[in-house]
Structures are given as C-alpha cells and as structure tokens.
Z-matrix of the N, CA and C atoms (Angstrom, degrees):
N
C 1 1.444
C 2 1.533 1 110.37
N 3 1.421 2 109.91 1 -26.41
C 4 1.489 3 97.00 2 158.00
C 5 1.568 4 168.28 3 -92.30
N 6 1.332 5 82.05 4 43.38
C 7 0.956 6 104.71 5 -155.88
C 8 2.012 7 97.20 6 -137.46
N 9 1.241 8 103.90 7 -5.76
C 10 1.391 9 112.33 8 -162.01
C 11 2.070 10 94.16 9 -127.35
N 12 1.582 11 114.74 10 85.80
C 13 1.460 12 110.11 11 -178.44
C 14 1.108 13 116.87 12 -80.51
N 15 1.612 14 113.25 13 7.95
C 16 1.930 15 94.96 14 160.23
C 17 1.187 16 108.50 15 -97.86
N 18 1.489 17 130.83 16 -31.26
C 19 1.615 18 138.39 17 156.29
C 20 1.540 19 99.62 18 -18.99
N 21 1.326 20 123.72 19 -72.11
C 22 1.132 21 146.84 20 -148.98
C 23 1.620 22 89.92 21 -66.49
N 24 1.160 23 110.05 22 -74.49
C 25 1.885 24 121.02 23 -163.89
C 26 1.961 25 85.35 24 -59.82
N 27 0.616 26 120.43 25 -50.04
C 28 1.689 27 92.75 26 162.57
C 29 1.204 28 167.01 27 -5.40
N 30 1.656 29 85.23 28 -86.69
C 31 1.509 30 132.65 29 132.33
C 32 1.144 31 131.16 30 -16.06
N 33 1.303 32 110.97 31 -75.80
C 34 1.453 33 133.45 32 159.85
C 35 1.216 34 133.81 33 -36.17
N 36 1.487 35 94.62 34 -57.66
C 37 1.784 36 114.09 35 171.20
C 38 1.176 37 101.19 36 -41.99
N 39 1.855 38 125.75 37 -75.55
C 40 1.036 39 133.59 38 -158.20
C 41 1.780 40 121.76 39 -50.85
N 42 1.448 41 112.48 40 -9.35
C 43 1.178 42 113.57 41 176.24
C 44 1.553 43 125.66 42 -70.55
N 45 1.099 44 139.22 43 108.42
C 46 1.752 45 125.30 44 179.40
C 47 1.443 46 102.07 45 -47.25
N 48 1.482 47 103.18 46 153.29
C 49 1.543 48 110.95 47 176.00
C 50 1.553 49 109.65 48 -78.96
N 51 1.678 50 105.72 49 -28.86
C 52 2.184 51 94.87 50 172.53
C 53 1.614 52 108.25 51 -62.48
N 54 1.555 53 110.38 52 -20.05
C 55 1.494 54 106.01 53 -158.10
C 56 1.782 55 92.55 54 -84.51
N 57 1.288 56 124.23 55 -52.83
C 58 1.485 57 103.89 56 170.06
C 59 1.403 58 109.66 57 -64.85
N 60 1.094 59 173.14 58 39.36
C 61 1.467 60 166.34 59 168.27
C 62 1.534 61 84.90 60 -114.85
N 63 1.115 62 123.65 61 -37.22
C 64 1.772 63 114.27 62 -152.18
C 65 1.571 64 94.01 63 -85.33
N 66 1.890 65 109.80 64 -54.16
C 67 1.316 66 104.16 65 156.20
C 68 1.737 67 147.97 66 -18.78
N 69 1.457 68 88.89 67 -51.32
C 70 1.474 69 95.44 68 179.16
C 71 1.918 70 106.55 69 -117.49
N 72 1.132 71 104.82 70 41.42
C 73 1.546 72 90.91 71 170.47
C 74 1.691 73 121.90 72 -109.77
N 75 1.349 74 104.72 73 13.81
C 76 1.223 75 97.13 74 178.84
C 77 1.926 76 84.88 75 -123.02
N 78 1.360 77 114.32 76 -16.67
C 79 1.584 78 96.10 77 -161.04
C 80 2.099 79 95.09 78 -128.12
N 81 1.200 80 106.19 79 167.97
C 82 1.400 81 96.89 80 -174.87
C 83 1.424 82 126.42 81 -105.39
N 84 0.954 83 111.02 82 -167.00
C 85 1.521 84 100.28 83 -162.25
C 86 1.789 85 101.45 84 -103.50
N 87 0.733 86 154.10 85 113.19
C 88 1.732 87 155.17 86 -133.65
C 89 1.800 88 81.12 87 -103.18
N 90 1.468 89 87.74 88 167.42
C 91 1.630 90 113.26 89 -168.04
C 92 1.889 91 90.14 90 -77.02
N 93 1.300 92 103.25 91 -56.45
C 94 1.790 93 103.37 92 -174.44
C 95 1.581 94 113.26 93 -52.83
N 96 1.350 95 115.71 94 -28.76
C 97 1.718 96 116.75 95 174.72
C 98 1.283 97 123.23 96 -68.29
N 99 1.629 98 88.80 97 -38.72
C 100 1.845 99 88.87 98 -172.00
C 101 1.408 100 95.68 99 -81.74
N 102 1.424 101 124.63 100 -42.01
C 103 1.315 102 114.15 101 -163.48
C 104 1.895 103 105.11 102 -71.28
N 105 1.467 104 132.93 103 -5.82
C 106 1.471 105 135.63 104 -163.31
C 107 1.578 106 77.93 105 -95.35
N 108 1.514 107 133.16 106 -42.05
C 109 1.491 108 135.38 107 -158.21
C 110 1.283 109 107.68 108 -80.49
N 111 0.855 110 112.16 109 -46.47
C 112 1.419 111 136.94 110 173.61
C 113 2.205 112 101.27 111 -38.33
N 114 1.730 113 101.12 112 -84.73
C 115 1.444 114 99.96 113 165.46
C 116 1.247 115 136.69 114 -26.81
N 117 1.605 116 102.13 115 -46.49
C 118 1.569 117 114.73 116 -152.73
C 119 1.966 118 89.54 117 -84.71
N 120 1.190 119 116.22 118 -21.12
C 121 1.571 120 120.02 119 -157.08
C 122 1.796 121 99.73 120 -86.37
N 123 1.581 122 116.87 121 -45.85
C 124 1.328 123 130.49 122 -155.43
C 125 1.951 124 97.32 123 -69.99
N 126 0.497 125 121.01 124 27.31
C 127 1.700 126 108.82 125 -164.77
C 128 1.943 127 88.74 126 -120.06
N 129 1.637 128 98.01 127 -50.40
C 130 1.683 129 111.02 128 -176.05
C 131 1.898 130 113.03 129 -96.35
N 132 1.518 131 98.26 130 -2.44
C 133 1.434 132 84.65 131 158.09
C 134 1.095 133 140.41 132 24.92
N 135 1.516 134 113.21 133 -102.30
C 136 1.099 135 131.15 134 170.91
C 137 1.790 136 120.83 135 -38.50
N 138 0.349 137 126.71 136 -8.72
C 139 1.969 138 152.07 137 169.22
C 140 1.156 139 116.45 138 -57.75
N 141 1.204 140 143.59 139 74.97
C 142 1.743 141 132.26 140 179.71
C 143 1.141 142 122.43 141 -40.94
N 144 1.611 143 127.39 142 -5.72
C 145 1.774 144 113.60 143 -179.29
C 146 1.449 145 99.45 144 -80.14
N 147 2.006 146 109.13 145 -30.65
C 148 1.500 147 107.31 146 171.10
C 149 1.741 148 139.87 147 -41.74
N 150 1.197 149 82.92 148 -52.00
C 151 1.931 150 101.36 149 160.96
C 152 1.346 151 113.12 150 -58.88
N 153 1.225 152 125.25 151 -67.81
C 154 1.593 153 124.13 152 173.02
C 155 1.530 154 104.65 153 -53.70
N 156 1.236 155 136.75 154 -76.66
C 157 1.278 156 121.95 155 -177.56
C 158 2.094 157 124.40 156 -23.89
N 159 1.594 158 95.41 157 -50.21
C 160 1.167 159 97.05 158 173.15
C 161 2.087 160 117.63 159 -65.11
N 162 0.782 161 120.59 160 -42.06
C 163 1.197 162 134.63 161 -157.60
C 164 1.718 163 86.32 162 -71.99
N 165 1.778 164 126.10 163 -54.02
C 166 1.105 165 138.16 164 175.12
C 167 1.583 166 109.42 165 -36.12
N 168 1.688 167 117.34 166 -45.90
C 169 1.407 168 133.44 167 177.51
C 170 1.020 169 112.81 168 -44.34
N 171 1.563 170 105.69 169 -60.42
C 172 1.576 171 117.60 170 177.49
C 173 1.214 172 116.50 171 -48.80
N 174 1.012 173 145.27 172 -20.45
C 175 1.618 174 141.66 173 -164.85
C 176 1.604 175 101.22 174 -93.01
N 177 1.518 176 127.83 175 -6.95
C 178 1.262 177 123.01 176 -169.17
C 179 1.616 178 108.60 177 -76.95
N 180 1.121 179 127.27 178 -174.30
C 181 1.360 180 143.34 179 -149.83
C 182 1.299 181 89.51 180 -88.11
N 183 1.322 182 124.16 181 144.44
C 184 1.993 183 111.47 182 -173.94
C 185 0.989 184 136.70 183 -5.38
N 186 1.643 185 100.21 184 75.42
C 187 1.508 186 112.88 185 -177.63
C 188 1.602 187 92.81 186 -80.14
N 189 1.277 188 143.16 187 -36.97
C 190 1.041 189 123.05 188 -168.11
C 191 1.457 190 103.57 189 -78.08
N 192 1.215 191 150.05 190 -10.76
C 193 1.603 192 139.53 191 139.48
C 194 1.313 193 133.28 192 -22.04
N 195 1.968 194 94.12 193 -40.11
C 196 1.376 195 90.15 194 -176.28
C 197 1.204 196 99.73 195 -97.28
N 198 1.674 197 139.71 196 -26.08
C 199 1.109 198 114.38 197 -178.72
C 200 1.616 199 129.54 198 -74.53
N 201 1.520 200 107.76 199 11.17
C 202 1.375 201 133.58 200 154.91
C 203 1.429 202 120.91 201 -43.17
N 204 1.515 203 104.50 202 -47.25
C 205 1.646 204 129.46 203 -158.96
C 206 1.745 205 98.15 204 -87.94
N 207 1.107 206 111.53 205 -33.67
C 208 1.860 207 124.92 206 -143.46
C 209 1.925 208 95.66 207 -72.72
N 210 1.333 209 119.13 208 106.17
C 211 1.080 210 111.64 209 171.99
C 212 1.649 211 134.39 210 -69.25
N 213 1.144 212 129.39 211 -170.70
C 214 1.398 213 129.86 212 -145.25
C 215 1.508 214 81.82 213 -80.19
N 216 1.512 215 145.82 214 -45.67
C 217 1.157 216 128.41 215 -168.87
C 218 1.518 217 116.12 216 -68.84
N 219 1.274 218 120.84 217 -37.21
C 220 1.171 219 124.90 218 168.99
C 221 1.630 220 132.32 219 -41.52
N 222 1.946 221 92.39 220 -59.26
C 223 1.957 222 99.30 221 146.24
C 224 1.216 223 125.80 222 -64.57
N 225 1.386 224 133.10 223 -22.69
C 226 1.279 225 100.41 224 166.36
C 227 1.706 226 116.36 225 -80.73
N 228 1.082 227 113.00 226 -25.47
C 229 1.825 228 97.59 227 151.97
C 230 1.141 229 159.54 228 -34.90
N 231 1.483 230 83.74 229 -40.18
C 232 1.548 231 117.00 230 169.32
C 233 1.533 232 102.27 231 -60.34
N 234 1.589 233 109.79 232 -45.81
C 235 1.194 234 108.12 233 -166.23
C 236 2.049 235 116.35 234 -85.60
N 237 1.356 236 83.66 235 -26.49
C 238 1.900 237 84.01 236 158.42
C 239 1.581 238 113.00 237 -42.04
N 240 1.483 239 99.79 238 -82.43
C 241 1.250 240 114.75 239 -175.58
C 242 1.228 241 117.46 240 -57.62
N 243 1.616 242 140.18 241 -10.82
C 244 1.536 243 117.98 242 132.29
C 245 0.537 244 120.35 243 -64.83
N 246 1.584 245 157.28 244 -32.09
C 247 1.242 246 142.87 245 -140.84
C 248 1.880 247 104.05 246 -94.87
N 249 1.529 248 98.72 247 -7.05
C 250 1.877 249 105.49 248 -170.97
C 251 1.142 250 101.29 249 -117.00
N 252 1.498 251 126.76 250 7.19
C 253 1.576 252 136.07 251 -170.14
C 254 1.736 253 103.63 252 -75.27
N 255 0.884 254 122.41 253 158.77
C 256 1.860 255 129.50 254 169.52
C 257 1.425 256 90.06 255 -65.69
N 258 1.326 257 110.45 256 147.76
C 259 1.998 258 125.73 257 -172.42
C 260 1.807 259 99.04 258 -66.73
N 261 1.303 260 109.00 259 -30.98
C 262 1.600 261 105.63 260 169.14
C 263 1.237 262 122.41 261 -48.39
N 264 1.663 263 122.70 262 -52.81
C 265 1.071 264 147.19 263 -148.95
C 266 1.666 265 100.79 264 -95.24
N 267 1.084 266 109.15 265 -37.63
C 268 1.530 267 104.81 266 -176.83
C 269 1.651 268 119.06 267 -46.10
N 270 1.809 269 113.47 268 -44.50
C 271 1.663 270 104.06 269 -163.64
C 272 1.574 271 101.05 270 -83.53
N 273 1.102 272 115.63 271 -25.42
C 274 1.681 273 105.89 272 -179.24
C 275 1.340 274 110.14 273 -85.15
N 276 1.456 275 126.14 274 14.88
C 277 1.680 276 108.14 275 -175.48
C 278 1.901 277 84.88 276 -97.54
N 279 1.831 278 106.68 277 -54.18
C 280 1.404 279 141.08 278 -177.34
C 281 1.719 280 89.26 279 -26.38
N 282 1.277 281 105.32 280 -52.90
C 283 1.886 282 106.45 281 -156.48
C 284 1.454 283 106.27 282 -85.02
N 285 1.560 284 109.23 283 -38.89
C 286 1.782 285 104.42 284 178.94
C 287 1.795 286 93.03 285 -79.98
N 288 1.184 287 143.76 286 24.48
C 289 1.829 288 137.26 287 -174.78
C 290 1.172 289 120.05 288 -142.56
N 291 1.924 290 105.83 289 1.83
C 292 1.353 291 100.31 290 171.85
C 293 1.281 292 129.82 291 83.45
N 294 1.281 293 106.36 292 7.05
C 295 1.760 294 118.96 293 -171.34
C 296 2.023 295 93.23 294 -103.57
C-alpha cells in the first residue's frame, strides 16, 4: 500500500477520527507520519475527511513538538491543503497548524 497513494487516501478515509485520537493520545505523531500524511492527503484536499483527519492529528500527544521539527516545505503543505479544504475546515486545521 505504499507505494499505491490512492490505496492509501482510502485507507485513511476509512479511519474514524475518535479511532485516530485514541491512537495517538498517549503517543505522538512522529515527523515521518505527519509528513507521509501530509503527501498522501494534499492531492484530495478538497475532501472533508481531510480537514477532520488533520485536526484529529492535532489532538495527539505533542503534536505541537512535532510541528517544531516540520520544515518550510512541509508548511507550505500545510498551506496547500488549506487552501483546498471545505471553508468549514479551513480555520480549525490553520489554528491547530500554526498558520
């Protein structure tokens, strides 16, 4: 599947957002996850599970640690994929991402 990013954006979708929150609430979300989630997410954007998924991220165990680490290409990703988010989705991804 990794190698296959609509497999993946799939994948993803199918996860509930309590079920990743529960996932990552005791442990954090690593620089290589967000940044692999990050890729696999920006293409479908426009997609509302994308916005919720991200926002879901945020709730993990020092997520703001990692967005400490996340270099300038990474934020401007961040900022792709707001900018293609549903107008709902845009201020809560922007505010839990530091934009």
């Amino acid at each position: 599947m990794k190698k296959d990013q609509t497999a993946l954006q799939k994948y993803l979708q199918q996860i509930p957002c309590p079920t990743i929150e529960s996932w990552f609430k005791r442990t954090e979300v690593n620089y290589e996850l967000l940044t692999g989630i990050l890729q696999v997410c920006e293409p479908v954007a426009t997609e509302e599970w994308v916005g919720k998924l991200l926002v879901s991220l945020s709730k993990a165990d020092n997520f703001e640690m990692t967005l400490m680490f996340i270099e300038d290409s990474e934020k401007a990703l961040v900022s792709k994929i707001v900018d293609k988010l549903p107008a709902a989705l845009k201020a809560p991804v922007k505010s839990k991402y530091g934009l």
